[in-house]
Biopython code that builds the backbone (N, CA, C, O; Angstrom):
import numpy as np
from Bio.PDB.StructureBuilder import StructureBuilder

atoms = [
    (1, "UNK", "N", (-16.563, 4.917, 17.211)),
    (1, "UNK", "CA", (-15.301, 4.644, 16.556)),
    (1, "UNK", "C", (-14.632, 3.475, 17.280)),
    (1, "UNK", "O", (-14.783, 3.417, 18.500)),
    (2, "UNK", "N", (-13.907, 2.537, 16.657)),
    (2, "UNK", "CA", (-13.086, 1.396, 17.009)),
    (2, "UNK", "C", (-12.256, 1.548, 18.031)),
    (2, "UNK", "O", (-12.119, 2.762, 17.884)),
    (3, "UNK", "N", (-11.709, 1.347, 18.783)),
    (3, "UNK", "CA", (-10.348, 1.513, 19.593)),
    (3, "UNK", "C", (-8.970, 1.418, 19.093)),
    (3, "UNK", "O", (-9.030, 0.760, 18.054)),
    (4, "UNK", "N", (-7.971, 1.701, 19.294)),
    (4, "UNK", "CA", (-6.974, 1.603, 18.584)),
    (4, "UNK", "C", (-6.547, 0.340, 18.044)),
    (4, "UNK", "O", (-6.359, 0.022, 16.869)),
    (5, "UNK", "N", (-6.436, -0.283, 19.034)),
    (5, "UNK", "CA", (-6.154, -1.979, 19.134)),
    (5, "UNK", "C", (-6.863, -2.745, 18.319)),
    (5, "UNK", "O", (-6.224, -3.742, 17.982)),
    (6, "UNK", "N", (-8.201, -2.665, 17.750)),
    (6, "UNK", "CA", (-8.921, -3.648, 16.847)),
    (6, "UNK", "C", (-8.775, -2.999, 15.994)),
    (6, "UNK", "O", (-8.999, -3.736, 15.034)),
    (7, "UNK", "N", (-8.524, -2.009, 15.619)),
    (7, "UNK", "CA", (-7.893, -1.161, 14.216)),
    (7, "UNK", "C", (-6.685, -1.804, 13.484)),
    (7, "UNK", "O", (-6.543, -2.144, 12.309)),
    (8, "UNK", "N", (-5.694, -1.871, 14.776)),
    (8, "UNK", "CA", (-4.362, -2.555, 14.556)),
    (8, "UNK", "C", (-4.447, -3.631, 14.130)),
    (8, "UNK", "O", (-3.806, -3.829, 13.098)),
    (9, "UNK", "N", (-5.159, -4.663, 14.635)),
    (9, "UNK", "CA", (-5.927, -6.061, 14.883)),
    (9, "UNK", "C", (-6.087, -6.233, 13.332)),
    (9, "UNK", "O", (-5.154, -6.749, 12.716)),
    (10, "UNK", "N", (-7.277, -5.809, 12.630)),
    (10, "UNK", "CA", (-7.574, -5.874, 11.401)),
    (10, "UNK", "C", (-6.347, -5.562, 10.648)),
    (10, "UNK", "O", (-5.675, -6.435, 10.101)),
    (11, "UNK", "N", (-6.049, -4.238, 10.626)),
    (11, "UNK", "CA", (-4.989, -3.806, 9.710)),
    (11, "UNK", "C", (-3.571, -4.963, 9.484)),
    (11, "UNK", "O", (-2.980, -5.261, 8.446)),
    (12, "UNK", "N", (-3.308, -5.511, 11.164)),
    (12, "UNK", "CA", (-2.310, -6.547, 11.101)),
    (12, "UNK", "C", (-2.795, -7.882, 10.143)),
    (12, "UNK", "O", (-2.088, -8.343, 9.248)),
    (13, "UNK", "N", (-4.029, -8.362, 10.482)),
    (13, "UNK", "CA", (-5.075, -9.421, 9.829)),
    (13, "UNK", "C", (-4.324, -9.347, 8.010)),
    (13, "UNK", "O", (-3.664, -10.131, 7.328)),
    (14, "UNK", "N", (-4.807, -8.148, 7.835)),
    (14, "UNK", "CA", (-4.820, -8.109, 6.147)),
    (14, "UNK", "C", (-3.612, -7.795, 5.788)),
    (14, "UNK", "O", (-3.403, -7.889, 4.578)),
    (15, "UNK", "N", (-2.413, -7.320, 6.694)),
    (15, "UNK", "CA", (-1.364, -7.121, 5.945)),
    (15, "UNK", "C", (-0.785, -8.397, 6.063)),
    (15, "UNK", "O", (-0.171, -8.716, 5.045)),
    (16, "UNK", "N", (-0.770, -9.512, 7.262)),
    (16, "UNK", "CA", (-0.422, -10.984, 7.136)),
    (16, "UNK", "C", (-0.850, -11.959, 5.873)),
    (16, "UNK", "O", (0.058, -12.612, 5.358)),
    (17, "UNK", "N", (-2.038, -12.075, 5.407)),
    (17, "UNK", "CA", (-2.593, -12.257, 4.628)),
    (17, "UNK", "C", (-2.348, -11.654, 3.146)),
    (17, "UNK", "O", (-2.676, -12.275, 2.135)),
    (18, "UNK", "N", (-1.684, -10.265, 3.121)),
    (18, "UNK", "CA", (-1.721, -9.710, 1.678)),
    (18, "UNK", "C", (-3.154, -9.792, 1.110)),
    (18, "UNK", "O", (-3.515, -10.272, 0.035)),
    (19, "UNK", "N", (-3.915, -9.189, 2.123)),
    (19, "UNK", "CA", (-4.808, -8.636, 1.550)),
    (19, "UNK", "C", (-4.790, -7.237, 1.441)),
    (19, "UNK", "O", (-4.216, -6.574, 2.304)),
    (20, "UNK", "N", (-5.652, -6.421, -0.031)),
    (20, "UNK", "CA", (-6.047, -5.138, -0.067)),
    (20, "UNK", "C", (-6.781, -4.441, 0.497)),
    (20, "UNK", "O", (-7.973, -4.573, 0.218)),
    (21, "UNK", "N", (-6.390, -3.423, 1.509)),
    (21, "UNK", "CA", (-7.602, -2.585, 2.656)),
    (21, "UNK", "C", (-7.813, -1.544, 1.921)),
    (21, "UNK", "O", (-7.006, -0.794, 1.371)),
    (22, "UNK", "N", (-9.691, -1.535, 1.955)),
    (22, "UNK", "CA", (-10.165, -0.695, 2.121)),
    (22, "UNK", "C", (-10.897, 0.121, 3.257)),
    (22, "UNK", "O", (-12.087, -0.188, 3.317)),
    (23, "UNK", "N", (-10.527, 1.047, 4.146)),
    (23, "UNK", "CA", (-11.142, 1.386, 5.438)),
    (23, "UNK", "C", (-11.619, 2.929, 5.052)),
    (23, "UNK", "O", (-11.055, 3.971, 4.720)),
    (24, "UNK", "N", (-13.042, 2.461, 5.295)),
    (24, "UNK", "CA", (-14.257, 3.701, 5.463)),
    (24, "UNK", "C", (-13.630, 4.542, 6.488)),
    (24, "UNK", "O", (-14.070, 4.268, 7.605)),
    (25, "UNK", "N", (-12.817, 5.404, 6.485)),
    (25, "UNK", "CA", (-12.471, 6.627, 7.869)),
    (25, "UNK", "C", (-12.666, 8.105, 7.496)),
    (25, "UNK", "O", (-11.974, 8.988, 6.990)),
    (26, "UNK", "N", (-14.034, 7.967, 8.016)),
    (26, "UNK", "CA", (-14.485, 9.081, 7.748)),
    (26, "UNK", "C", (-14.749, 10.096, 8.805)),
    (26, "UNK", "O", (-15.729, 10.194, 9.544)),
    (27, "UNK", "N", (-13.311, 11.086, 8.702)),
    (27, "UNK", "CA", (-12.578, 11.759, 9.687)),
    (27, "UNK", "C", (-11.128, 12.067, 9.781)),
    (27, "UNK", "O", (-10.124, 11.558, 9.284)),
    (28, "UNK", "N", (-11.376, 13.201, 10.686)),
    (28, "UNK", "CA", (-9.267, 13.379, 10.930)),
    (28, "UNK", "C", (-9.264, 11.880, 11.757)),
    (28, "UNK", "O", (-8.753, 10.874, 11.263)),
    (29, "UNK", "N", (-9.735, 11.897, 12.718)),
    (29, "UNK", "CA", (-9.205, 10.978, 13.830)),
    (29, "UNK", "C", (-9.311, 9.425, 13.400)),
    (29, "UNK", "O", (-8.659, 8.479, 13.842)),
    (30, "UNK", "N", (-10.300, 9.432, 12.433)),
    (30, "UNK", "CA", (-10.105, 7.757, 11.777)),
    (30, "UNK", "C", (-9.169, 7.947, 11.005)),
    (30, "UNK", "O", (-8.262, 7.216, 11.402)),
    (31, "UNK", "N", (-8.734, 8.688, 9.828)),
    (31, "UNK", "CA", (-7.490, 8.780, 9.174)),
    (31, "UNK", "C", (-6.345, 8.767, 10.100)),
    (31, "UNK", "O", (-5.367, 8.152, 9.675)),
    (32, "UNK", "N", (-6.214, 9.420, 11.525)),
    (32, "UNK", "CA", (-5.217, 9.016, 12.073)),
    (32, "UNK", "C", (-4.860, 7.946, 12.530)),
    (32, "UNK", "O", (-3.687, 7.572, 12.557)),
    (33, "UNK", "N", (-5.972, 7.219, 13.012)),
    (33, "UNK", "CA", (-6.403, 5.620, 13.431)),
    (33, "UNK", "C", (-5.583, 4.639, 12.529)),
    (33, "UNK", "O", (-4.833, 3.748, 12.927)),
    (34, "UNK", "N", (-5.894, 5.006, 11.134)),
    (34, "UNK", "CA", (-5.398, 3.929, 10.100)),
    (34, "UNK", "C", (-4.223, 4.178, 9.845)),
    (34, "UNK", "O", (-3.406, 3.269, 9.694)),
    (35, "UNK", "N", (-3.869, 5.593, 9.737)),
    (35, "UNK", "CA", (-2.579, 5.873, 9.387)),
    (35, "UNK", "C", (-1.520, 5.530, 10.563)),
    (35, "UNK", "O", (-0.296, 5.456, 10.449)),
    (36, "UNK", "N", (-2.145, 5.380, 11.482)),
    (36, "UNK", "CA", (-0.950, 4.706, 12.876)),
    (36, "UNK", "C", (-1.231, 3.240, 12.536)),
    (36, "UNK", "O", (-0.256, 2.489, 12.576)),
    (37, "UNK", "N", (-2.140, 2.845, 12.284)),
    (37, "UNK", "CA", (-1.973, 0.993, 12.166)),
    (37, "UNK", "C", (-1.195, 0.764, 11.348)),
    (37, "UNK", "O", (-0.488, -0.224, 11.549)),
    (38, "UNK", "N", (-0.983, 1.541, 10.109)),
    (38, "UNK", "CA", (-0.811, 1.267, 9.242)),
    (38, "UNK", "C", (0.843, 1.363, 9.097)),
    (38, "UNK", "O", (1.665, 0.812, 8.365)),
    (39, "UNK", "N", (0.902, 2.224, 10.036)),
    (39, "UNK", "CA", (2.736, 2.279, 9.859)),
    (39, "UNK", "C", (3.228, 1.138, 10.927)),
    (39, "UNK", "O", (4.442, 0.932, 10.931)),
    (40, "UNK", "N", (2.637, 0.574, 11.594)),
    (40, "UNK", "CA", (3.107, -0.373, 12.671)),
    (40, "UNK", "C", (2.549, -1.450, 11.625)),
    (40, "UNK", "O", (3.521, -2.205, 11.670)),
    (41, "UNK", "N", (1.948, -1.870, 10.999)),
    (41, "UNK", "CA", (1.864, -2.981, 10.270)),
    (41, "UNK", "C", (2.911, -3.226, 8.928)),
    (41, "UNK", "O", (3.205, -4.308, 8.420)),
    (42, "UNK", "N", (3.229, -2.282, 8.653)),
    (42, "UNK", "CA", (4.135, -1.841, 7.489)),
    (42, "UNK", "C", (5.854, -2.357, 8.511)),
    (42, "UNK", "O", (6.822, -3.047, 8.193)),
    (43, "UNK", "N", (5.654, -1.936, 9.200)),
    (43, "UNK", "CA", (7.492, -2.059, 10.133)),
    (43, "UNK", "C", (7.255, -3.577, 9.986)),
    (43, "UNK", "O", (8.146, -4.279, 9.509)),
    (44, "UNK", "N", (5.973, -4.149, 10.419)),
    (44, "UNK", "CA", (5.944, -5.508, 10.847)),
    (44, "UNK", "C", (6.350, -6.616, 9.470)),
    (44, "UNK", "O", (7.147, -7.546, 9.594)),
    (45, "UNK", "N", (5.660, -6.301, 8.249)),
    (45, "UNK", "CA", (5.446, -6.963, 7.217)),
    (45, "UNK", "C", (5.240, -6.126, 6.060)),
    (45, "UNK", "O", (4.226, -6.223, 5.369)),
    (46, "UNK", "N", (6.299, -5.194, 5.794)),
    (46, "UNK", "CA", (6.452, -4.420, 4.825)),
    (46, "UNK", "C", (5.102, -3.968, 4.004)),
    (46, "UNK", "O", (3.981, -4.470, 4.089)),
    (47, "UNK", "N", (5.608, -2.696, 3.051)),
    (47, "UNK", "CA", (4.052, -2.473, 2.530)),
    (47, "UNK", "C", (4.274, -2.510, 1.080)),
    (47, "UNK", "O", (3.604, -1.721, 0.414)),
    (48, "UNK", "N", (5.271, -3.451, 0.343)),
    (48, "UNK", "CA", (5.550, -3.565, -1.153)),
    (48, "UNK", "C", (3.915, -3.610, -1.376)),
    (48, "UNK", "O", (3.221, -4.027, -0.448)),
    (49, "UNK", "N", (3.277, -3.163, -2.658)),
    (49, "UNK", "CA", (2.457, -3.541, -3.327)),
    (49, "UNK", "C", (0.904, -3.280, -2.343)),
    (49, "UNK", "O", (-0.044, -3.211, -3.126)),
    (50, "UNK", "N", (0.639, -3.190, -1.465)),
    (50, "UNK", "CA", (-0.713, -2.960, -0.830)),
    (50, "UNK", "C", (-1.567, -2.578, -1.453)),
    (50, "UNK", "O", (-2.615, -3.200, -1.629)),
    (51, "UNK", "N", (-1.293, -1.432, -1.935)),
    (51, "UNK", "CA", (-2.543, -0.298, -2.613)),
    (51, "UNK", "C", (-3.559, -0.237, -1.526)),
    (51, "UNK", "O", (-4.671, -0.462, -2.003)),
    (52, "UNK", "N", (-3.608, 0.068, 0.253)),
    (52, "UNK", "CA", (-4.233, 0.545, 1.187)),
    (52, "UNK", "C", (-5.003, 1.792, 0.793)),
    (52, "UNK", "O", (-4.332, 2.806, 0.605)),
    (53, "UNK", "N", (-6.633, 1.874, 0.605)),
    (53, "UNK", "CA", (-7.161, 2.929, 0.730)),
    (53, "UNK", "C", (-7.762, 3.423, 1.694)),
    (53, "UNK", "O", (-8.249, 2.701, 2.565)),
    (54, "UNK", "N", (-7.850, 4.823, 1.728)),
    (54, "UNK", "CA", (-8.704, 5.787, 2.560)),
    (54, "UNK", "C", (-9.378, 6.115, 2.221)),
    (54, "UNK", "O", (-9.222, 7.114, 1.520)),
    (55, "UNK", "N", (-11.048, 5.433, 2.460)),
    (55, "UNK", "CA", (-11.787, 6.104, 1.854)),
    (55, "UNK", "C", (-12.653, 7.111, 2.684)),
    (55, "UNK", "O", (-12.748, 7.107, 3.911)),
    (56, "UNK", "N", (-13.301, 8.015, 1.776)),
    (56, "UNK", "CA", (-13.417, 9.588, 2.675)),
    (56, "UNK", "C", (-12.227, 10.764, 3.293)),
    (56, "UNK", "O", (-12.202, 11.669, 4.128)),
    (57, "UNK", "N", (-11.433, 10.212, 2.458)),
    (57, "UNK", "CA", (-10.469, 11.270, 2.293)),
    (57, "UNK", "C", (-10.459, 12.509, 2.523)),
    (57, "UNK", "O", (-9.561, 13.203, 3.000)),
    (58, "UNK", "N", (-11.489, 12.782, 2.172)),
    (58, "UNK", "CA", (-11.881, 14.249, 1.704)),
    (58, "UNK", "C", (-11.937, 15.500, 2.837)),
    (58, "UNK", "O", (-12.259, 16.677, 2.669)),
    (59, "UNK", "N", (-11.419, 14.660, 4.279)),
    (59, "UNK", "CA", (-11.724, 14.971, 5.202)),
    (59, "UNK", "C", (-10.119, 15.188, 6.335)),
    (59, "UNK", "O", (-9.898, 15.784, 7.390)),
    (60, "UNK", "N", (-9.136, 14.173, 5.206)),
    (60, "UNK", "CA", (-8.193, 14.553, 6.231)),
    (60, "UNK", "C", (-7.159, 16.005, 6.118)),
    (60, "UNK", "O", (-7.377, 17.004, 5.433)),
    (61, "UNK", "N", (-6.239, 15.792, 6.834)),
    (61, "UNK", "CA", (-5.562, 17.423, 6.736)),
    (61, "UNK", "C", (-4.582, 17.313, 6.065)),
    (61, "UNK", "O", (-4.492, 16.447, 5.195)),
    (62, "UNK", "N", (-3.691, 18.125, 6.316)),
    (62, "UNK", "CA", (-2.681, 17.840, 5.056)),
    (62, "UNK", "C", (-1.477, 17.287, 5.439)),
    (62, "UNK", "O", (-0.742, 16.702, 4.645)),
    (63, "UNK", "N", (-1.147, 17.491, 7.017)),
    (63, "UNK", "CA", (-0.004, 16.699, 7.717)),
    (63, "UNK", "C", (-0.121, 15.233, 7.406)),
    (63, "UNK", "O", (0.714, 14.329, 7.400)),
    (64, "UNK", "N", (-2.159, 15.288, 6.997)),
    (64, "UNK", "CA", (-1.980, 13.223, 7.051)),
    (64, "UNK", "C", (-1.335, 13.060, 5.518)),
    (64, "UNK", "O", (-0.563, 12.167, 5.171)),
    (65, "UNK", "N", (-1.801, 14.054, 4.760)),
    (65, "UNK", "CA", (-1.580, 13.460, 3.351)),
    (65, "UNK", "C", (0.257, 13.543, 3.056)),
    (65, "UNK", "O", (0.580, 13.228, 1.911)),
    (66, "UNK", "N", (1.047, 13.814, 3.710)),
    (66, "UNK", "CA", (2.051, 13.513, 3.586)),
    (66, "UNK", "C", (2.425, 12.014, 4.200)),
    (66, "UNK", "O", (3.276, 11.332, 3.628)),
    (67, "UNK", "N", (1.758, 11.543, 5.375)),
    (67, "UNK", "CA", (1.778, 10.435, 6.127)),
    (67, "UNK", "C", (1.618, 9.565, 5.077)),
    (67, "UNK", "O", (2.482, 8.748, 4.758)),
    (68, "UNK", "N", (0.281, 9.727, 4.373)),
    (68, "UNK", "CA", (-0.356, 8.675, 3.828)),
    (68, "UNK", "C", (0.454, 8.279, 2.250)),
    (68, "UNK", "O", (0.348, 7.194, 1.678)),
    (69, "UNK", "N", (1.347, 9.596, 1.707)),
    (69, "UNK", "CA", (2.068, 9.355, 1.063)),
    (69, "UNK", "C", (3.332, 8.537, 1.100)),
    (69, "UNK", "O", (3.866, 7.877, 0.208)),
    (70, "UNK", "N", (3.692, 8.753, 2.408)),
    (70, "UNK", "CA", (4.797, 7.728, 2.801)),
    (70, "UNK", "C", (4.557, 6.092, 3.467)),
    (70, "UNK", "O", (5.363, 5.297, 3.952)),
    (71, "UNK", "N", (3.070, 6.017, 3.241)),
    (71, "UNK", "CA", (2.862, 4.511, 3.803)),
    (71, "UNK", "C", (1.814, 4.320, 2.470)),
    (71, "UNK", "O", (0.941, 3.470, 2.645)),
    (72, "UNK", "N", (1.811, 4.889, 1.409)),
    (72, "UNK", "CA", (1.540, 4.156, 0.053)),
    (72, "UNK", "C", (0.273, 3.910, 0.182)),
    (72, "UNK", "O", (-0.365, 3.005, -0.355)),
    (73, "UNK", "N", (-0.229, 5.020, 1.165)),
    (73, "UNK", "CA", (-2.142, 4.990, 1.233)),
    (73, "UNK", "C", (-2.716, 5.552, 0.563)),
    (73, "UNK", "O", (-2.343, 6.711, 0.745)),
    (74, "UNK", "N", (-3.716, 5.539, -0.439)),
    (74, "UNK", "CA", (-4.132, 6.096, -1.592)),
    (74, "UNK", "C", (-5.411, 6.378, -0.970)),
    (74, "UNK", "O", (-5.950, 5.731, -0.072)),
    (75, "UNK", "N", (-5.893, 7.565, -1.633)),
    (75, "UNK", "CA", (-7.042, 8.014, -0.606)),
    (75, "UNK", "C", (-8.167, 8.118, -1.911)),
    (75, "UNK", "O", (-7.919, 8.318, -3.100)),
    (76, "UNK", "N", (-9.316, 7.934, -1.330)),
    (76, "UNK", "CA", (-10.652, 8.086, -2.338)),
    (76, "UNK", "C", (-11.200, 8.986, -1.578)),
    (76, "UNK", "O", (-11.384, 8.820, -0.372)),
    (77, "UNK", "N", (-11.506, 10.007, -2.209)),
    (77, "UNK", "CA", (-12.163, 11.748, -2.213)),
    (77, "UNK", "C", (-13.756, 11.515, -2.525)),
    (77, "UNK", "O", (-14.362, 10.802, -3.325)),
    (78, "UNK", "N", (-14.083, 12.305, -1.676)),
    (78, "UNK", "CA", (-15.727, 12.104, -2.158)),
    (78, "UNK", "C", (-15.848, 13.713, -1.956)),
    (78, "UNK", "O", (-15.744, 13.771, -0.731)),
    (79, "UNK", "N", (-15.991, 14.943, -2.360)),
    (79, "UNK", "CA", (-15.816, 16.331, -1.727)),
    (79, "UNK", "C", (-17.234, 16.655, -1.886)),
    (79, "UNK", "O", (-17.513, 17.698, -1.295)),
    (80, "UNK", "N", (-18.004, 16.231, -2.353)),
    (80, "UNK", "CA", (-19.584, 16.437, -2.351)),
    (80, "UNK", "C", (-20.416, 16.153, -1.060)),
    (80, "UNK", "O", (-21.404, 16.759, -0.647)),
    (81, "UNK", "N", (-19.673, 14.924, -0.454)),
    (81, "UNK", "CA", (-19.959, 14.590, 0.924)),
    (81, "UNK", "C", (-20.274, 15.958, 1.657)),
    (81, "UNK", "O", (-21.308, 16.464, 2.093)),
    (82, "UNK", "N", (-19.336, 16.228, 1.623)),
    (82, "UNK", "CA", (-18.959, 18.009, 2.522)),
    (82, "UNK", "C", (-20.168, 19.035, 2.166)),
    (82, "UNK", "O", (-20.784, 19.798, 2.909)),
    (83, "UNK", "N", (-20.290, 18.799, 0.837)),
    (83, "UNK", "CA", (-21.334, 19.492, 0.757)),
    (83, "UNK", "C", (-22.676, 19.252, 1.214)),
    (83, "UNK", "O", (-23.428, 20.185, 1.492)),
    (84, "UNK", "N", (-23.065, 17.846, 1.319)),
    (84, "UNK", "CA", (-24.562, 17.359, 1.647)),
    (84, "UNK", "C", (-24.376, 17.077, 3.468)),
    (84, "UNK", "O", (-25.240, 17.252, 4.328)),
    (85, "UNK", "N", (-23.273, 16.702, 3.607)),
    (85, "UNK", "CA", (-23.268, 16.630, 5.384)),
    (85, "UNK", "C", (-22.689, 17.361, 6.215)),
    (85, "UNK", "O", (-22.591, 17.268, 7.438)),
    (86, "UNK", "N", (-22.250, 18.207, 5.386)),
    (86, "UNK", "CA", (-21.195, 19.496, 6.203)),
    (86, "UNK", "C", (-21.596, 20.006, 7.885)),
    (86, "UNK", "O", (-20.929, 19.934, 8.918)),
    (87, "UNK", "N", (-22.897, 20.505, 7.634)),
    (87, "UNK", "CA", (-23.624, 20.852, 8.784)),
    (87, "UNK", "C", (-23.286, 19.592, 9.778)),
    (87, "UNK", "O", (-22.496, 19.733, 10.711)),
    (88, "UNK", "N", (-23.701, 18.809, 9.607)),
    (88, "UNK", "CA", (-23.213, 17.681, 10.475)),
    (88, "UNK", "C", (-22.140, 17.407, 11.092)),
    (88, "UNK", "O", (-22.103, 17.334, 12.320)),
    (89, "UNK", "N", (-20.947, 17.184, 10.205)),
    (89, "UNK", "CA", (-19.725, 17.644, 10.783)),
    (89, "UNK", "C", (-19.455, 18.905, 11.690)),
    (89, "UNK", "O", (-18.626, 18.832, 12.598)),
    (90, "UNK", "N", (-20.197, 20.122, 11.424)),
    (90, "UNK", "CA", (-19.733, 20.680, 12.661)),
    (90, "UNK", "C", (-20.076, 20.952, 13.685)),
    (90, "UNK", "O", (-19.586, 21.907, 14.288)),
    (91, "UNK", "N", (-21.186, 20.059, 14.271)),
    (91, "UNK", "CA", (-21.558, 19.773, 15.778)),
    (91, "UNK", "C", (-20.959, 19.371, 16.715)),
    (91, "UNK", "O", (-21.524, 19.245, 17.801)),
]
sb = StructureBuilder()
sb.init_structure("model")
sb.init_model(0)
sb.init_chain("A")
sb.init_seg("    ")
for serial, (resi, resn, name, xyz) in enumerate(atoms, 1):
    if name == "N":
        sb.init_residue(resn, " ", resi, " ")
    sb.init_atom(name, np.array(xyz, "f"), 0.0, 1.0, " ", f" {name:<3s}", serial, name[0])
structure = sb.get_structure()
């Protein structure tokens, strides 16, 4: 997984730019990753219009999905994942 800082790094990158993120975080702790860049990039250069996704959603908890509601992060669900890699996840 990335470090916090090149998370920020990117996330700052594309919100300067007005570009649309899509970030593969597949996990609580990458959903938390983005969802902290994402509110420090948002203070920095507002988040009118982004449409920021999460993709692999399917994975975060529900404290994030209020987060992610308030920083206008739209999440892409894959819940089949869970089913074919589940075992995996809980090692």
């Amino acid at each position: 997984m990335p470090n916090d800082k090149d998370v920020e790094n990117i996330v700052n990158m594309a919100f300067a730019n007005n570009w649309q993120l899509l970030s593969h975080t597949n996990g609580d702790a990458a959903a938390d990753q983005l969802i902290s860049a994402v509110a420090k990039a948002s203070a920095k250069y507002g988040n009118e219009d982004r449409r920021t996704t999460l993709v692999h959603g399917q994975l975060v908890r529900m404290d994030q999905l209020s987060q992610m509601k308030k920083y206008d992060i739209a999440g892409s669900f894959f819940p089949m994942h869970t089913f074919y890699w589940g075992d995996w996840y809980k090692k």
